[in-house]
C-alpha positions as CSV (number, residue, x, y, z in Angstrom):
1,X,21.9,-143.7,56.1
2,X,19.3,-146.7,57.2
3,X,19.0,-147.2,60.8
4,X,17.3,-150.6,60.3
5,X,18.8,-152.7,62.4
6,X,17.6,-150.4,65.4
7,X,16.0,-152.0,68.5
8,X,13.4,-154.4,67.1
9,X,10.7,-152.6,69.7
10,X,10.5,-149.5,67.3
11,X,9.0,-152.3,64.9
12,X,5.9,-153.0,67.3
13,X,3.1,-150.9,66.1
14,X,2.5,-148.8,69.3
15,X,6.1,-148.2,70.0
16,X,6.6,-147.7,66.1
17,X,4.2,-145.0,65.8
18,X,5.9,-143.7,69.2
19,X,8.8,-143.4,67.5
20,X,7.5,-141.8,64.2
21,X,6.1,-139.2,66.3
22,X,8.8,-138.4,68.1
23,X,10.9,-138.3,64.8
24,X,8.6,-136.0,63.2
25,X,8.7,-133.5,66.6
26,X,12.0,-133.2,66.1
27,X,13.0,-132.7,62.5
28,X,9.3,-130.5,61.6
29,X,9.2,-132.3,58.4
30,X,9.8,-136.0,57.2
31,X,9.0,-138.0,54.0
32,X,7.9,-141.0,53.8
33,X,10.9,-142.7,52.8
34,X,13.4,-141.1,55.4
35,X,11.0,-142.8,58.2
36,X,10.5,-146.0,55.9
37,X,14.6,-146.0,55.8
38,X,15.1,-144.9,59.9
39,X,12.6,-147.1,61.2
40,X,13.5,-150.4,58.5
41,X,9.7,-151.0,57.3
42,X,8.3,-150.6,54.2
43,X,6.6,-146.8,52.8
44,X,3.1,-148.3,52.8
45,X,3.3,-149.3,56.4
46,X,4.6,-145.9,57.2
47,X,2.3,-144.5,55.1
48,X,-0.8,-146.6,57.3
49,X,1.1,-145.0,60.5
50,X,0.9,-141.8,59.3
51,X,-2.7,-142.2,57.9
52,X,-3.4,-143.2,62.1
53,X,-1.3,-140.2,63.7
54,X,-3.0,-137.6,61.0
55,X,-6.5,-138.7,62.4
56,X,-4.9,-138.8,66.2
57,X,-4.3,-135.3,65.5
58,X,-0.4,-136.1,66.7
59,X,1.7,-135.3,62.8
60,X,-0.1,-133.2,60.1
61,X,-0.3,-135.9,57.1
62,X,1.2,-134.2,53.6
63,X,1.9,-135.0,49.7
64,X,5.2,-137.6,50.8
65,X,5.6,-137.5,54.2
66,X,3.8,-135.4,57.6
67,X,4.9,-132.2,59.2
68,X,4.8,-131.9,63.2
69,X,1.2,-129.7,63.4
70,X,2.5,-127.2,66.0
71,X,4.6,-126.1,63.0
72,X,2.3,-125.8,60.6
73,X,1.2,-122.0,59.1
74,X,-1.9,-120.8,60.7
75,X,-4.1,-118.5,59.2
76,X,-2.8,-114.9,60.0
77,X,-5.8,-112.5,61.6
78,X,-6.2,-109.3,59.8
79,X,-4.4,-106.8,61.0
80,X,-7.2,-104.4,62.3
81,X,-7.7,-107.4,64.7
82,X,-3.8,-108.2,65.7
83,X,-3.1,-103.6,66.1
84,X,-6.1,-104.7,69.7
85,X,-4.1,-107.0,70.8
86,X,-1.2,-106.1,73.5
87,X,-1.2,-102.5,72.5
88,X,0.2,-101.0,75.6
89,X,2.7,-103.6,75.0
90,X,3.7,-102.8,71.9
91,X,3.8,-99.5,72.5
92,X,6.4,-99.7,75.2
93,X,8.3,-101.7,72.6
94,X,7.8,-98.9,69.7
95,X,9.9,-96.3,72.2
96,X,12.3,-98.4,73.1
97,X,12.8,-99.1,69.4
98,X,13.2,-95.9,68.2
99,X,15.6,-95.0,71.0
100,X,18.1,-97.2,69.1
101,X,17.9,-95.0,66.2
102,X,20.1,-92.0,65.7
103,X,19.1,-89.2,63.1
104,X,19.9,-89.4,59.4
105,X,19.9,-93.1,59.9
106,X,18.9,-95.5,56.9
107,X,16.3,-97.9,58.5
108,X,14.7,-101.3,57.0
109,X,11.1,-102.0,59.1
110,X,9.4,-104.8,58.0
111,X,5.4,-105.3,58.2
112,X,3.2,-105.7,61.9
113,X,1.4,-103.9,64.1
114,X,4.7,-103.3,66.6
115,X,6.4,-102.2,63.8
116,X,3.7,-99.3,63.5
117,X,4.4,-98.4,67.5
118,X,8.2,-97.6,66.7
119,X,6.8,-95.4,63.3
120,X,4.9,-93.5,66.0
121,X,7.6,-93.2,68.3
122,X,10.0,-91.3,65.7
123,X,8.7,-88.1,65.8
124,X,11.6,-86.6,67.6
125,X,14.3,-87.9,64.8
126,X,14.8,-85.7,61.4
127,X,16.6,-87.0,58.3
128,X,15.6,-90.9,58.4
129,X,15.7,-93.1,55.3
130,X,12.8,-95.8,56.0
131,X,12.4,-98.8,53.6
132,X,9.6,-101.1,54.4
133,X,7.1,-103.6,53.2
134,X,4.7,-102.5,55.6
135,X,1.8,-100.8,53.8
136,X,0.4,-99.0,56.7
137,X,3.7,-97.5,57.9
138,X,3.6,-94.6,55.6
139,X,0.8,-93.1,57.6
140,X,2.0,-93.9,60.5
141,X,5.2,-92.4,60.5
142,X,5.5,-88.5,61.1
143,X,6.6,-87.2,58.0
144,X,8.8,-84.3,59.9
145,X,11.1,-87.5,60.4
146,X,11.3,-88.3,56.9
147,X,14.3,-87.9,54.3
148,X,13.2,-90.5,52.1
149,X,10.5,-93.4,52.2
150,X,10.5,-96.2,50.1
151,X,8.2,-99.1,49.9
152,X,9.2,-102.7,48.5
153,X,7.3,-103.9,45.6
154,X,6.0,-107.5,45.4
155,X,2.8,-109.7,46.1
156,X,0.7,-108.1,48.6
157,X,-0.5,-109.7,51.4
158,X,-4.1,-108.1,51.8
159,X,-4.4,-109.7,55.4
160,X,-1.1,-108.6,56.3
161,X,-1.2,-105.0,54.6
162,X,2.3,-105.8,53.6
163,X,4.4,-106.6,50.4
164,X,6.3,-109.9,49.8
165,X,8.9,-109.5,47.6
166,X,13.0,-108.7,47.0
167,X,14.7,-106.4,49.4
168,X,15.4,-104.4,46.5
169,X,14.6,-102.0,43.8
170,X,14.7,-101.4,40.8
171,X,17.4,-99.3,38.9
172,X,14.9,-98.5,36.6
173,X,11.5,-99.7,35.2
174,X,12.5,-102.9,33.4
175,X,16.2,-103.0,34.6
176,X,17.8,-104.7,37.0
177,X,16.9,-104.5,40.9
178,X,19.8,-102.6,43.0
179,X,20.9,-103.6,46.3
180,X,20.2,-101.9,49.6
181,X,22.4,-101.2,52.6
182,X,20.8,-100.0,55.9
183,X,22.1,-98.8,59.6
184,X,19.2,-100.6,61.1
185,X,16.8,-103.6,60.9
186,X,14.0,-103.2,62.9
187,X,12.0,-106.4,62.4
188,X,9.4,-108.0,64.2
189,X,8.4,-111.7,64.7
190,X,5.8,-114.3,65.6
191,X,7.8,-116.1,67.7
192,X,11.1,-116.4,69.8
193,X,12.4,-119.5,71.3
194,X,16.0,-120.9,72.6
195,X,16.1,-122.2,68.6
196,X,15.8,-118.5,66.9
197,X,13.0,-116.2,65.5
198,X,10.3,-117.6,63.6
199,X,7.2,-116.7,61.6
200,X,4.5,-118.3,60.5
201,X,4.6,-117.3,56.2
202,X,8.1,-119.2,54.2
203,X,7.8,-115.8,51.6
204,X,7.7,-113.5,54.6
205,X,10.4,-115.4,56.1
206,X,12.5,-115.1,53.2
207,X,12.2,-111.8,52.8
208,X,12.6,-110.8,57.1
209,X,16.3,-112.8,56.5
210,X,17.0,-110.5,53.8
211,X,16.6,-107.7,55.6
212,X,18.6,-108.8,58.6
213,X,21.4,-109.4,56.0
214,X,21.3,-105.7,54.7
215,X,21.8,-104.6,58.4
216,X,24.9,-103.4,60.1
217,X,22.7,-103.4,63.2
218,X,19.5,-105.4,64.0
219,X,17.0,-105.3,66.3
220,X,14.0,-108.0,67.2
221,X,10.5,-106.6,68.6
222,X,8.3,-108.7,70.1
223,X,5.8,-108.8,72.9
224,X,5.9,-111.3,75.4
225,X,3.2,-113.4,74.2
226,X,5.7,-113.8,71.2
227,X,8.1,-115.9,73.6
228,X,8.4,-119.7,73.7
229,X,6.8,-119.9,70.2
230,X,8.3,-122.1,67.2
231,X,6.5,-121.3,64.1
232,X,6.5,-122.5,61.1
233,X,9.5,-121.0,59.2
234,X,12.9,-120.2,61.3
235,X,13.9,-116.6,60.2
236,X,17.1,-116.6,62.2
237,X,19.4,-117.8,65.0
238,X,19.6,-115.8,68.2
239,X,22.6,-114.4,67.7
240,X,21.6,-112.5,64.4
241,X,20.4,-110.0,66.2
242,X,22.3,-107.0,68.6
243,X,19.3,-106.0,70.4
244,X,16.1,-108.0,71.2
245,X,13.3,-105.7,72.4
246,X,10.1,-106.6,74.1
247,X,7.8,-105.7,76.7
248,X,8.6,-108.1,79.7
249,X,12.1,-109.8,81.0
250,X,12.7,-112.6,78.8
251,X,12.3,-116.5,81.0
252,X,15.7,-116.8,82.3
253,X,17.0,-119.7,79.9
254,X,16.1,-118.0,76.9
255,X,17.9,-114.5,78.5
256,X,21.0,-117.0,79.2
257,X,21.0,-117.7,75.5
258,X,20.4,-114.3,74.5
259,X,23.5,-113.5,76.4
260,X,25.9,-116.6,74.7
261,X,24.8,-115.2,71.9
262,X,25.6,-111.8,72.4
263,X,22.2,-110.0,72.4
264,X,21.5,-107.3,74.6
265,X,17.7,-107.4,75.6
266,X,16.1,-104.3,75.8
267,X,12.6,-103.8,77.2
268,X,10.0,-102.4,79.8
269,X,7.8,-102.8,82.4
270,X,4.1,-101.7,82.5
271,X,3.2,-99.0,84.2
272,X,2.5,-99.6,88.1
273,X,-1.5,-99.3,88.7
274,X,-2.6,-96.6,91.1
């Protein structure tokens, strides 16, 4: 729908770019012609605007349109550098983790370095099914768990140490890929805000909702550093998950969300120094 006969200020250049700013922020993603249309000036003046902001650092210019920067993927550190970071952290989140798992369960764990504290922390459980995309998992996880272990084919992500790819295999070589069913989803993010989980990769994205939706139960891990992040790619709403699990109390709006939306937070303070 054309807004063009809004309030002839938006057609002043500062207020304009104001508002194509502002537009931008809130949608993540706009063409050229959608802000051409809302704002009732032509693409090439739009396109000048855009040219500005891009240099202002205030909207990421792209092929057709801008994206709001803050959303925009960032290069992922390897993994060996993100397993130093937070580790007590993560570790408090690994064992409250695998406390939500009960033995014989079928598990889906998707790739990270929290994901790698709840492997560690099932060494109490026998007869566990784990499916992952995580590369490293395998030797992380104490085999005296194990039933079965299964790792998802697809693209792999040497940064990551993960494959990106169906949540699925094959019947056999050549034939078609069969479903999966799991008990539990435990799948860690990038970021958590009021708006839902995020992550920073669209294929990894993808491929975390997938795994939510072979889930009769899911829990989200992340540390608290995680919270009050939009990234680029929204994996789901709040209330696809029944547990979130981190390492401090969530802010209080976000745990008032949490709550409409029927999440139970889980988590764990650090140890009191001596």
């Amino acid at each position: 729908m054309l807004h063009g006969m809004e309030d002839d200020s938006t057609h002043l250049p500062a207020s304009r770019k104001a508002a194509v700013v502002a537009i931008v922020t809130e949608a993540g993603q706009v063409t050229v012609q959608a802000l051409a249309d809302r704002l009732g000036v032509s693409a090439d003046t739009i396109r000048r605007d855009l040219d500005q902001l891009d240099g202002e650092g205030l909207v990421k210019r792209t092929r057709g349109g801008a994206v709001d920067p803050t959303r925009m993927p960032r290069m992922d550190p390897s993994l060996n550098t993100r397993i130093q970071v937070h580790p007590a952290a993560k570790e408090r989140i690994g064992a409250i983790a695998a406390g939500l798992v009960t033995d014989g369960d079928v598990l889906i764990i998707n790739a990270g370095t929290t994901a790698l504290a709840v492997a560690r922390h099932l060494r109490q459980h026998r007869g566990l099914t784990i499916a992952t995309n995580n590369l490293r998992l395998p030797a992380e996880v104490p085999t005296k768990c194990l039933r079965d272990l299964y790792v998802f084919g697809g693209d792999v992500s040497l940064v990551a140490q993960a494959t990106i790819g169906p949540v699925a295999f094959p019947v056999s070589l050549g034939g078609r890929d069969m479903d999966i069913r799991c008990d539990l989803a435990l799948v860690t993010v990038g970021g958590v805000s009021l708006d839902g989980y995020f992550t920073g990769n669209l294929a990894e994205a993808a491929m975390m909702r997938k795994m939510l939706e072979r889930a009769s139960n899911v829990a989200i891990l992340a540390d608290s550093s995680k919270i009050d992040r939009r990234l680029f790619v929204q994996v789901a709403e709040l209330e696809a998950a029944d547990w979130f699990v981190t390492d401090r109390e969530p802010p209080a709006e976000l745990a008032a969300a949490l709550r409409r939306s029927n999440v139970e937070v889980l988590w764990s303070p650090p140890p009191e120094k001596p």
